[in-house]
N, C-alpha and C positions, 0 to 999 in steps of 0.2 A: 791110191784113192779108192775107197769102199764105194760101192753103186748107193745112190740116190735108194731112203726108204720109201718106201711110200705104203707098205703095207705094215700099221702096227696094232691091226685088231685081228682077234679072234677068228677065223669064220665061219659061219654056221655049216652043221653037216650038210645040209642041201646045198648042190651045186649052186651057184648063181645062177646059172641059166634058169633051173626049177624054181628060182626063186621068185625069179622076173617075169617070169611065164605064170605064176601065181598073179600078181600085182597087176598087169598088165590090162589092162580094157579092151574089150573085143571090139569093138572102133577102131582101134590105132595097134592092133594085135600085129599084124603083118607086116607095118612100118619097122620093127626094133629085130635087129640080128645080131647076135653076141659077137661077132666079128667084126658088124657094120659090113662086110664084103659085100651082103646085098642092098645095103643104101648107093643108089647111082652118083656117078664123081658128082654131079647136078648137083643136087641134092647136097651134099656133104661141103659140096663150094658157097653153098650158099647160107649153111648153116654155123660152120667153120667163123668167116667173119664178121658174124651177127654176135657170139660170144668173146668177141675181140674189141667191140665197139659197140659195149653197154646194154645188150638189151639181155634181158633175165632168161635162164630156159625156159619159161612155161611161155612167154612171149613170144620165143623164136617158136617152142610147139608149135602156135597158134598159126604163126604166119606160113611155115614152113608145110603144114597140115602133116605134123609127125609126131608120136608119142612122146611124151618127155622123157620116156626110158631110154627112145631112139637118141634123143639129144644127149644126156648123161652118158650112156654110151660112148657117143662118138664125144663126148669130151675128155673120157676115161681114155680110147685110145689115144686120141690126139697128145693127152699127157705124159706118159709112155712112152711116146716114138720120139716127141721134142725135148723129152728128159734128158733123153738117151744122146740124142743131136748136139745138145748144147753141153753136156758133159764131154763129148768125143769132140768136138770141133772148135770150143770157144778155148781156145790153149796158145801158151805164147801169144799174148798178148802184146803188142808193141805199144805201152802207155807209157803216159809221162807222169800224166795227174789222174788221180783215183778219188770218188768221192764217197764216202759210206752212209748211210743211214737208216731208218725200222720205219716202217710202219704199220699201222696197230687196226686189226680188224679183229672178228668174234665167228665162233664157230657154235653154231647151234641155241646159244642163249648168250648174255654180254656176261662178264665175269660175276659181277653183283649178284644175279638172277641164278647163276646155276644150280645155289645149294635145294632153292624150293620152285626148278625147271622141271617138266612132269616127262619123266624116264629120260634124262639127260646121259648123252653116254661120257665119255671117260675124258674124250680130249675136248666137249665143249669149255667154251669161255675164252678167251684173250688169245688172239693168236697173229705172230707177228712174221713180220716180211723185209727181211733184210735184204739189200742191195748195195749193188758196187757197182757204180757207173765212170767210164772213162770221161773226163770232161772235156775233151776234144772230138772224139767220134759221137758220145753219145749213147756208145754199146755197152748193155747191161753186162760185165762179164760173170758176177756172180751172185746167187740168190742164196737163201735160206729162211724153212719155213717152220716157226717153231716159240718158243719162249725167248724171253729178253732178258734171260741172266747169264751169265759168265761162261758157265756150259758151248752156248750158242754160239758167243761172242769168240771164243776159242777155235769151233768147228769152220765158223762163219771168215771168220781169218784167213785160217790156215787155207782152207779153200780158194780168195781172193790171192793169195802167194803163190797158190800150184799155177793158176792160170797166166800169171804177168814172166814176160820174157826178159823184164830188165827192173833196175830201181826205179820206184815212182815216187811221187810227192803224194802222199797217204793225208783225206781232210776228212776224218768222222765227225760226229757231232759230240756232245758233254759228257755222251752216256759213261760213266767212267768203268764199265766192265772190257772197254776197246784199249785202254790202257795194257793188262795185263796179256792180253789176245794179242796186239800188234806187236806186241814183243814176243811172245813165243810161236810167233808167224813168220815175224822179220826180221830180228835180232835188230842188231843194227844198219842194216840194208836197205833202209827208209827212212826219207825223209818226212817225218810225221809231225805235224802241227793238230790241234784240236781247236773247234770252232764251240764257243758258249753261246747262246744267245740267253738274253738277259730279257726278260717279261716284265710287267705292268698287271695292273688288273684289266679286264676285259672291257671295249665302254657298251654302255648304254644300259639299260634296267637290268637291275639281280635276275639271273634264272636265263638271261638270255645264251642261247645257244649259239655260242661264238667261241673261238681262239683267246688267247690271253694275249694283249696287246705288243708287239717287240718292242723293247727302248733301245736296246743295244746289243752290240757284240762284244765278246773277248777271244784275242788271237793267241794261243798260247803253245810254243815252239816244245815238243817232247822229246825227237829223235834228231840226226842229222839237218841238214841248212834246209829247211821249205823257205820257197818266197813267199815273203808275208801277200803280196797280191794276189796271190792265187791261194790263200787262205780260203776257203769259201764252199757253202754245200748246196747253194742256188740250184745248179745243175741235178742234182740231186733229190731237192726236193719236190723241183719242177715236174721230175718222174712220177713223183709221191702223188702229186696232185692228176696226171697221166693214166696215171696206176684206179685212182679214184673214181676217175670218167669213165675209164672205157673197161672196166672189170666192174659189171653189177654188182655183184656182191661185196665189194669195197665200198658201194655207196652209201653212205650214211643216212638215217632216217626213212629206213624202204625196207620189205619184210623180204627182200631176195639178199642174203646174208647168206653166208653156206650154212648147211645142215648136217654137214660130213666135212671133217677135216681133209678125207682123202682127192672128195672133190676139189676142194679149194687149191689145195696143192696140185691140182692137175693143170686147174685153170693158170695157176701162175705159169707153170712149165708152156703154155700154149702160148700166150701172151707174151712172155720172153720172148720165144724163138720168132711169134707174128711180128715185133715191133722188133727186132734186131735183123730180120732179113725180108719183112715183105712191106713191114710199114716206111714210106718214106717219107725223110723227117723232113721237114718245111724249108728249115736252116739250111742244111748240109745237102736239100736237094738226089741226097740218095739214100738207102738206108745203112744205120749204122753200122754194121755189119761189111757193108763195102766201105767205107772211111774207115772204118779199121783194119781192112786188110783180110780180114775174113773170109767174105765172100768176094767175088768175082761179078756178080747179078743181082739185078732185083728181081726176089723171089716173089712167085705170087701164091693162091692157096691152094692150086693145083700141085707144087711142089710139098705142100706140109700134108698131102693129102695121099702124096708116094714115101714121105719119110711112113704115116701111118702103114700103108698098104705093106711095107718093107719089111715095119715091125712084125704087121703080124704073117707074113710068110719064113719068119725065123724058127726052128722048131722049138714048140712046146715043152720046155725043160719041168717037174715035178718040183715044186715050191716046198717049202714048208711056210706057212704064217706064226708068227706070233707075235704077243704085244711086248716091243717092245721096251727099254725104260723111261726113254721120253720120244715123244713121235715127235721126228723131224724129217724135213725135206731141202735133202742139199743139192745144188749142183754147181 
């Protein structure tokens, strides 16, 4: 399994640091440390959960009296460390039922707008968010951050296979690019049904910004025996809506959208690991993470704030960047 990209641009000859030290406001100059090592655990605890439960950076700046560099920053680390966490630990999975689904946000302009967006860079427009939630525990085991064709739907797969430790009953949605991906994931080693939902027109006056109405479902049997009752992507999309709240930049109709694809893909990485070992879920009473076997505790932010400290006491290996041919982020 190749490490998670996350770097698929360019980067300019100036260090980052020089770069940020350009930009930076002499106000909030002394707040932002390329390490974060000099933001107090305080500080970082409390900023930490604020981008986990909907509020924007420049909000949490506000509140937290810290540059928004400082906050990008420590969102850059935190992405990184629980990259790395939920690649190394979320493995052998003991499911039974698996659910898949996308969902669709925007990076830097919405797709329509980018051709005449003013210096748009390369990965703005459409960018989506694939998940695989166990529908018993509730634990996200696999993400991926990227396009919604076939490519994805392949990487996105095969990914979801490396993690589970037995056959499960596999419930995607219609997308038909899962067709060709669950098979060269799982051969026959699943029992995979596909969930349609069947739409209506939306109600109420033209133009209103709403959903297309559901009329119905269709259960359709692809691989090995699924129970038809546990057809279903409910679980799944309950996440989507989850996903929605508590990641600003998921919200729709608000101008805190990402602006950097790299960000966004950090945010998701932090968000995983918060809601699979520190969020506890209502239902299950602990987080999913321990109902699955996972973990042993409930973690809090002081623990995602020693996965960062970890990371960067690692040493400094010499990178090479480049872009490359489609930016994506797996884990």
């Amino acid at each position: 399994m190749t490490a998670p990209v996350y770097y698929y641009f360019t980067l300019n000859r100036k260090t980052a640091k020089a770069k940020r030290e350009e930009i930076l406001d002499a106000k909030h100059k002394s707040s932002c440390n390329m390490s974060m090592n000099k933001l107090p655990l305080a500080k970082r605890v409390q900023i930490l959960p604020m981008l986990c439960d909907g509020s924007s950076m420049r909000s949490i700046s506000r509140i937290a009296d810290v540059s928004i560099n400082t906050v990008s920053g420590l969102l850059v680390d935190a992405g990184k460390a629980c990259a790395e966490h939920h690649d190394r630990t979320v493995r052998n999975v003991a499911s039974k039922r698996i659910q898949a689904d996308e969902i669709w946000s925007f990076c830097y302009a919405k797709q329509k707008n980018v051709a005449t967006a003013k210096a748009a860079p390369e990965e703005a427009g459409d960018v989506w968010t694939w998940t695989a939630l166990d529908a018993d525990s509730k634990l996200i085991v696999s993400y991926l951050i990227g396009g919604r064709d076939a490519g994805y739907a392949n990487e996105f797969m095969q990914n979801v296979a490396s993690r589970l430790a037995n056959r499960v009953q596999l419930t995607p949605d219609g997308h038909k690019a899962y067709l060709d991906a669950v098979e060269g994931a799982f051969g026959a080693n699943v029992d995979y049904a596909m969930l349609v939902k069947l739409y209506g027109e939306a109600p109420g006056p033209a133009g209103r910004y709403s959903p297309a109405e559901c009329t119905g479902i269709k259960k359709t049997r692809i691989e090995g025996n699924p129970s038809k009752k546990h057809v279903s992507t409910s679980y799944v999309e309950r996440q989507n809506l989850t996903m929605h709240m508590l990641m600003r930049r998921f919200t729709r109709l608000t101008n805190a959208f990402s602006k950097k694809a790299e960000n966004h893909a950090h945010m998701v990485a932090l968000y995983t690991t918060w809601y699979n070992f520190v969020r506890t879920h209502k239902t299950l009473r602990c987080s999913p993470a321990m109902a699955a076997g996972v973990s042993k505790t409930l973690w809090s932010m002081e623990d995602v704030v020693a996965l960062i400290d970890a990371q960067a006491a690692k040493p400094n290996r010499q990178a090479t960047y480049k872009k490359a041919e489609r930016p994506k982020i797996s884990n």
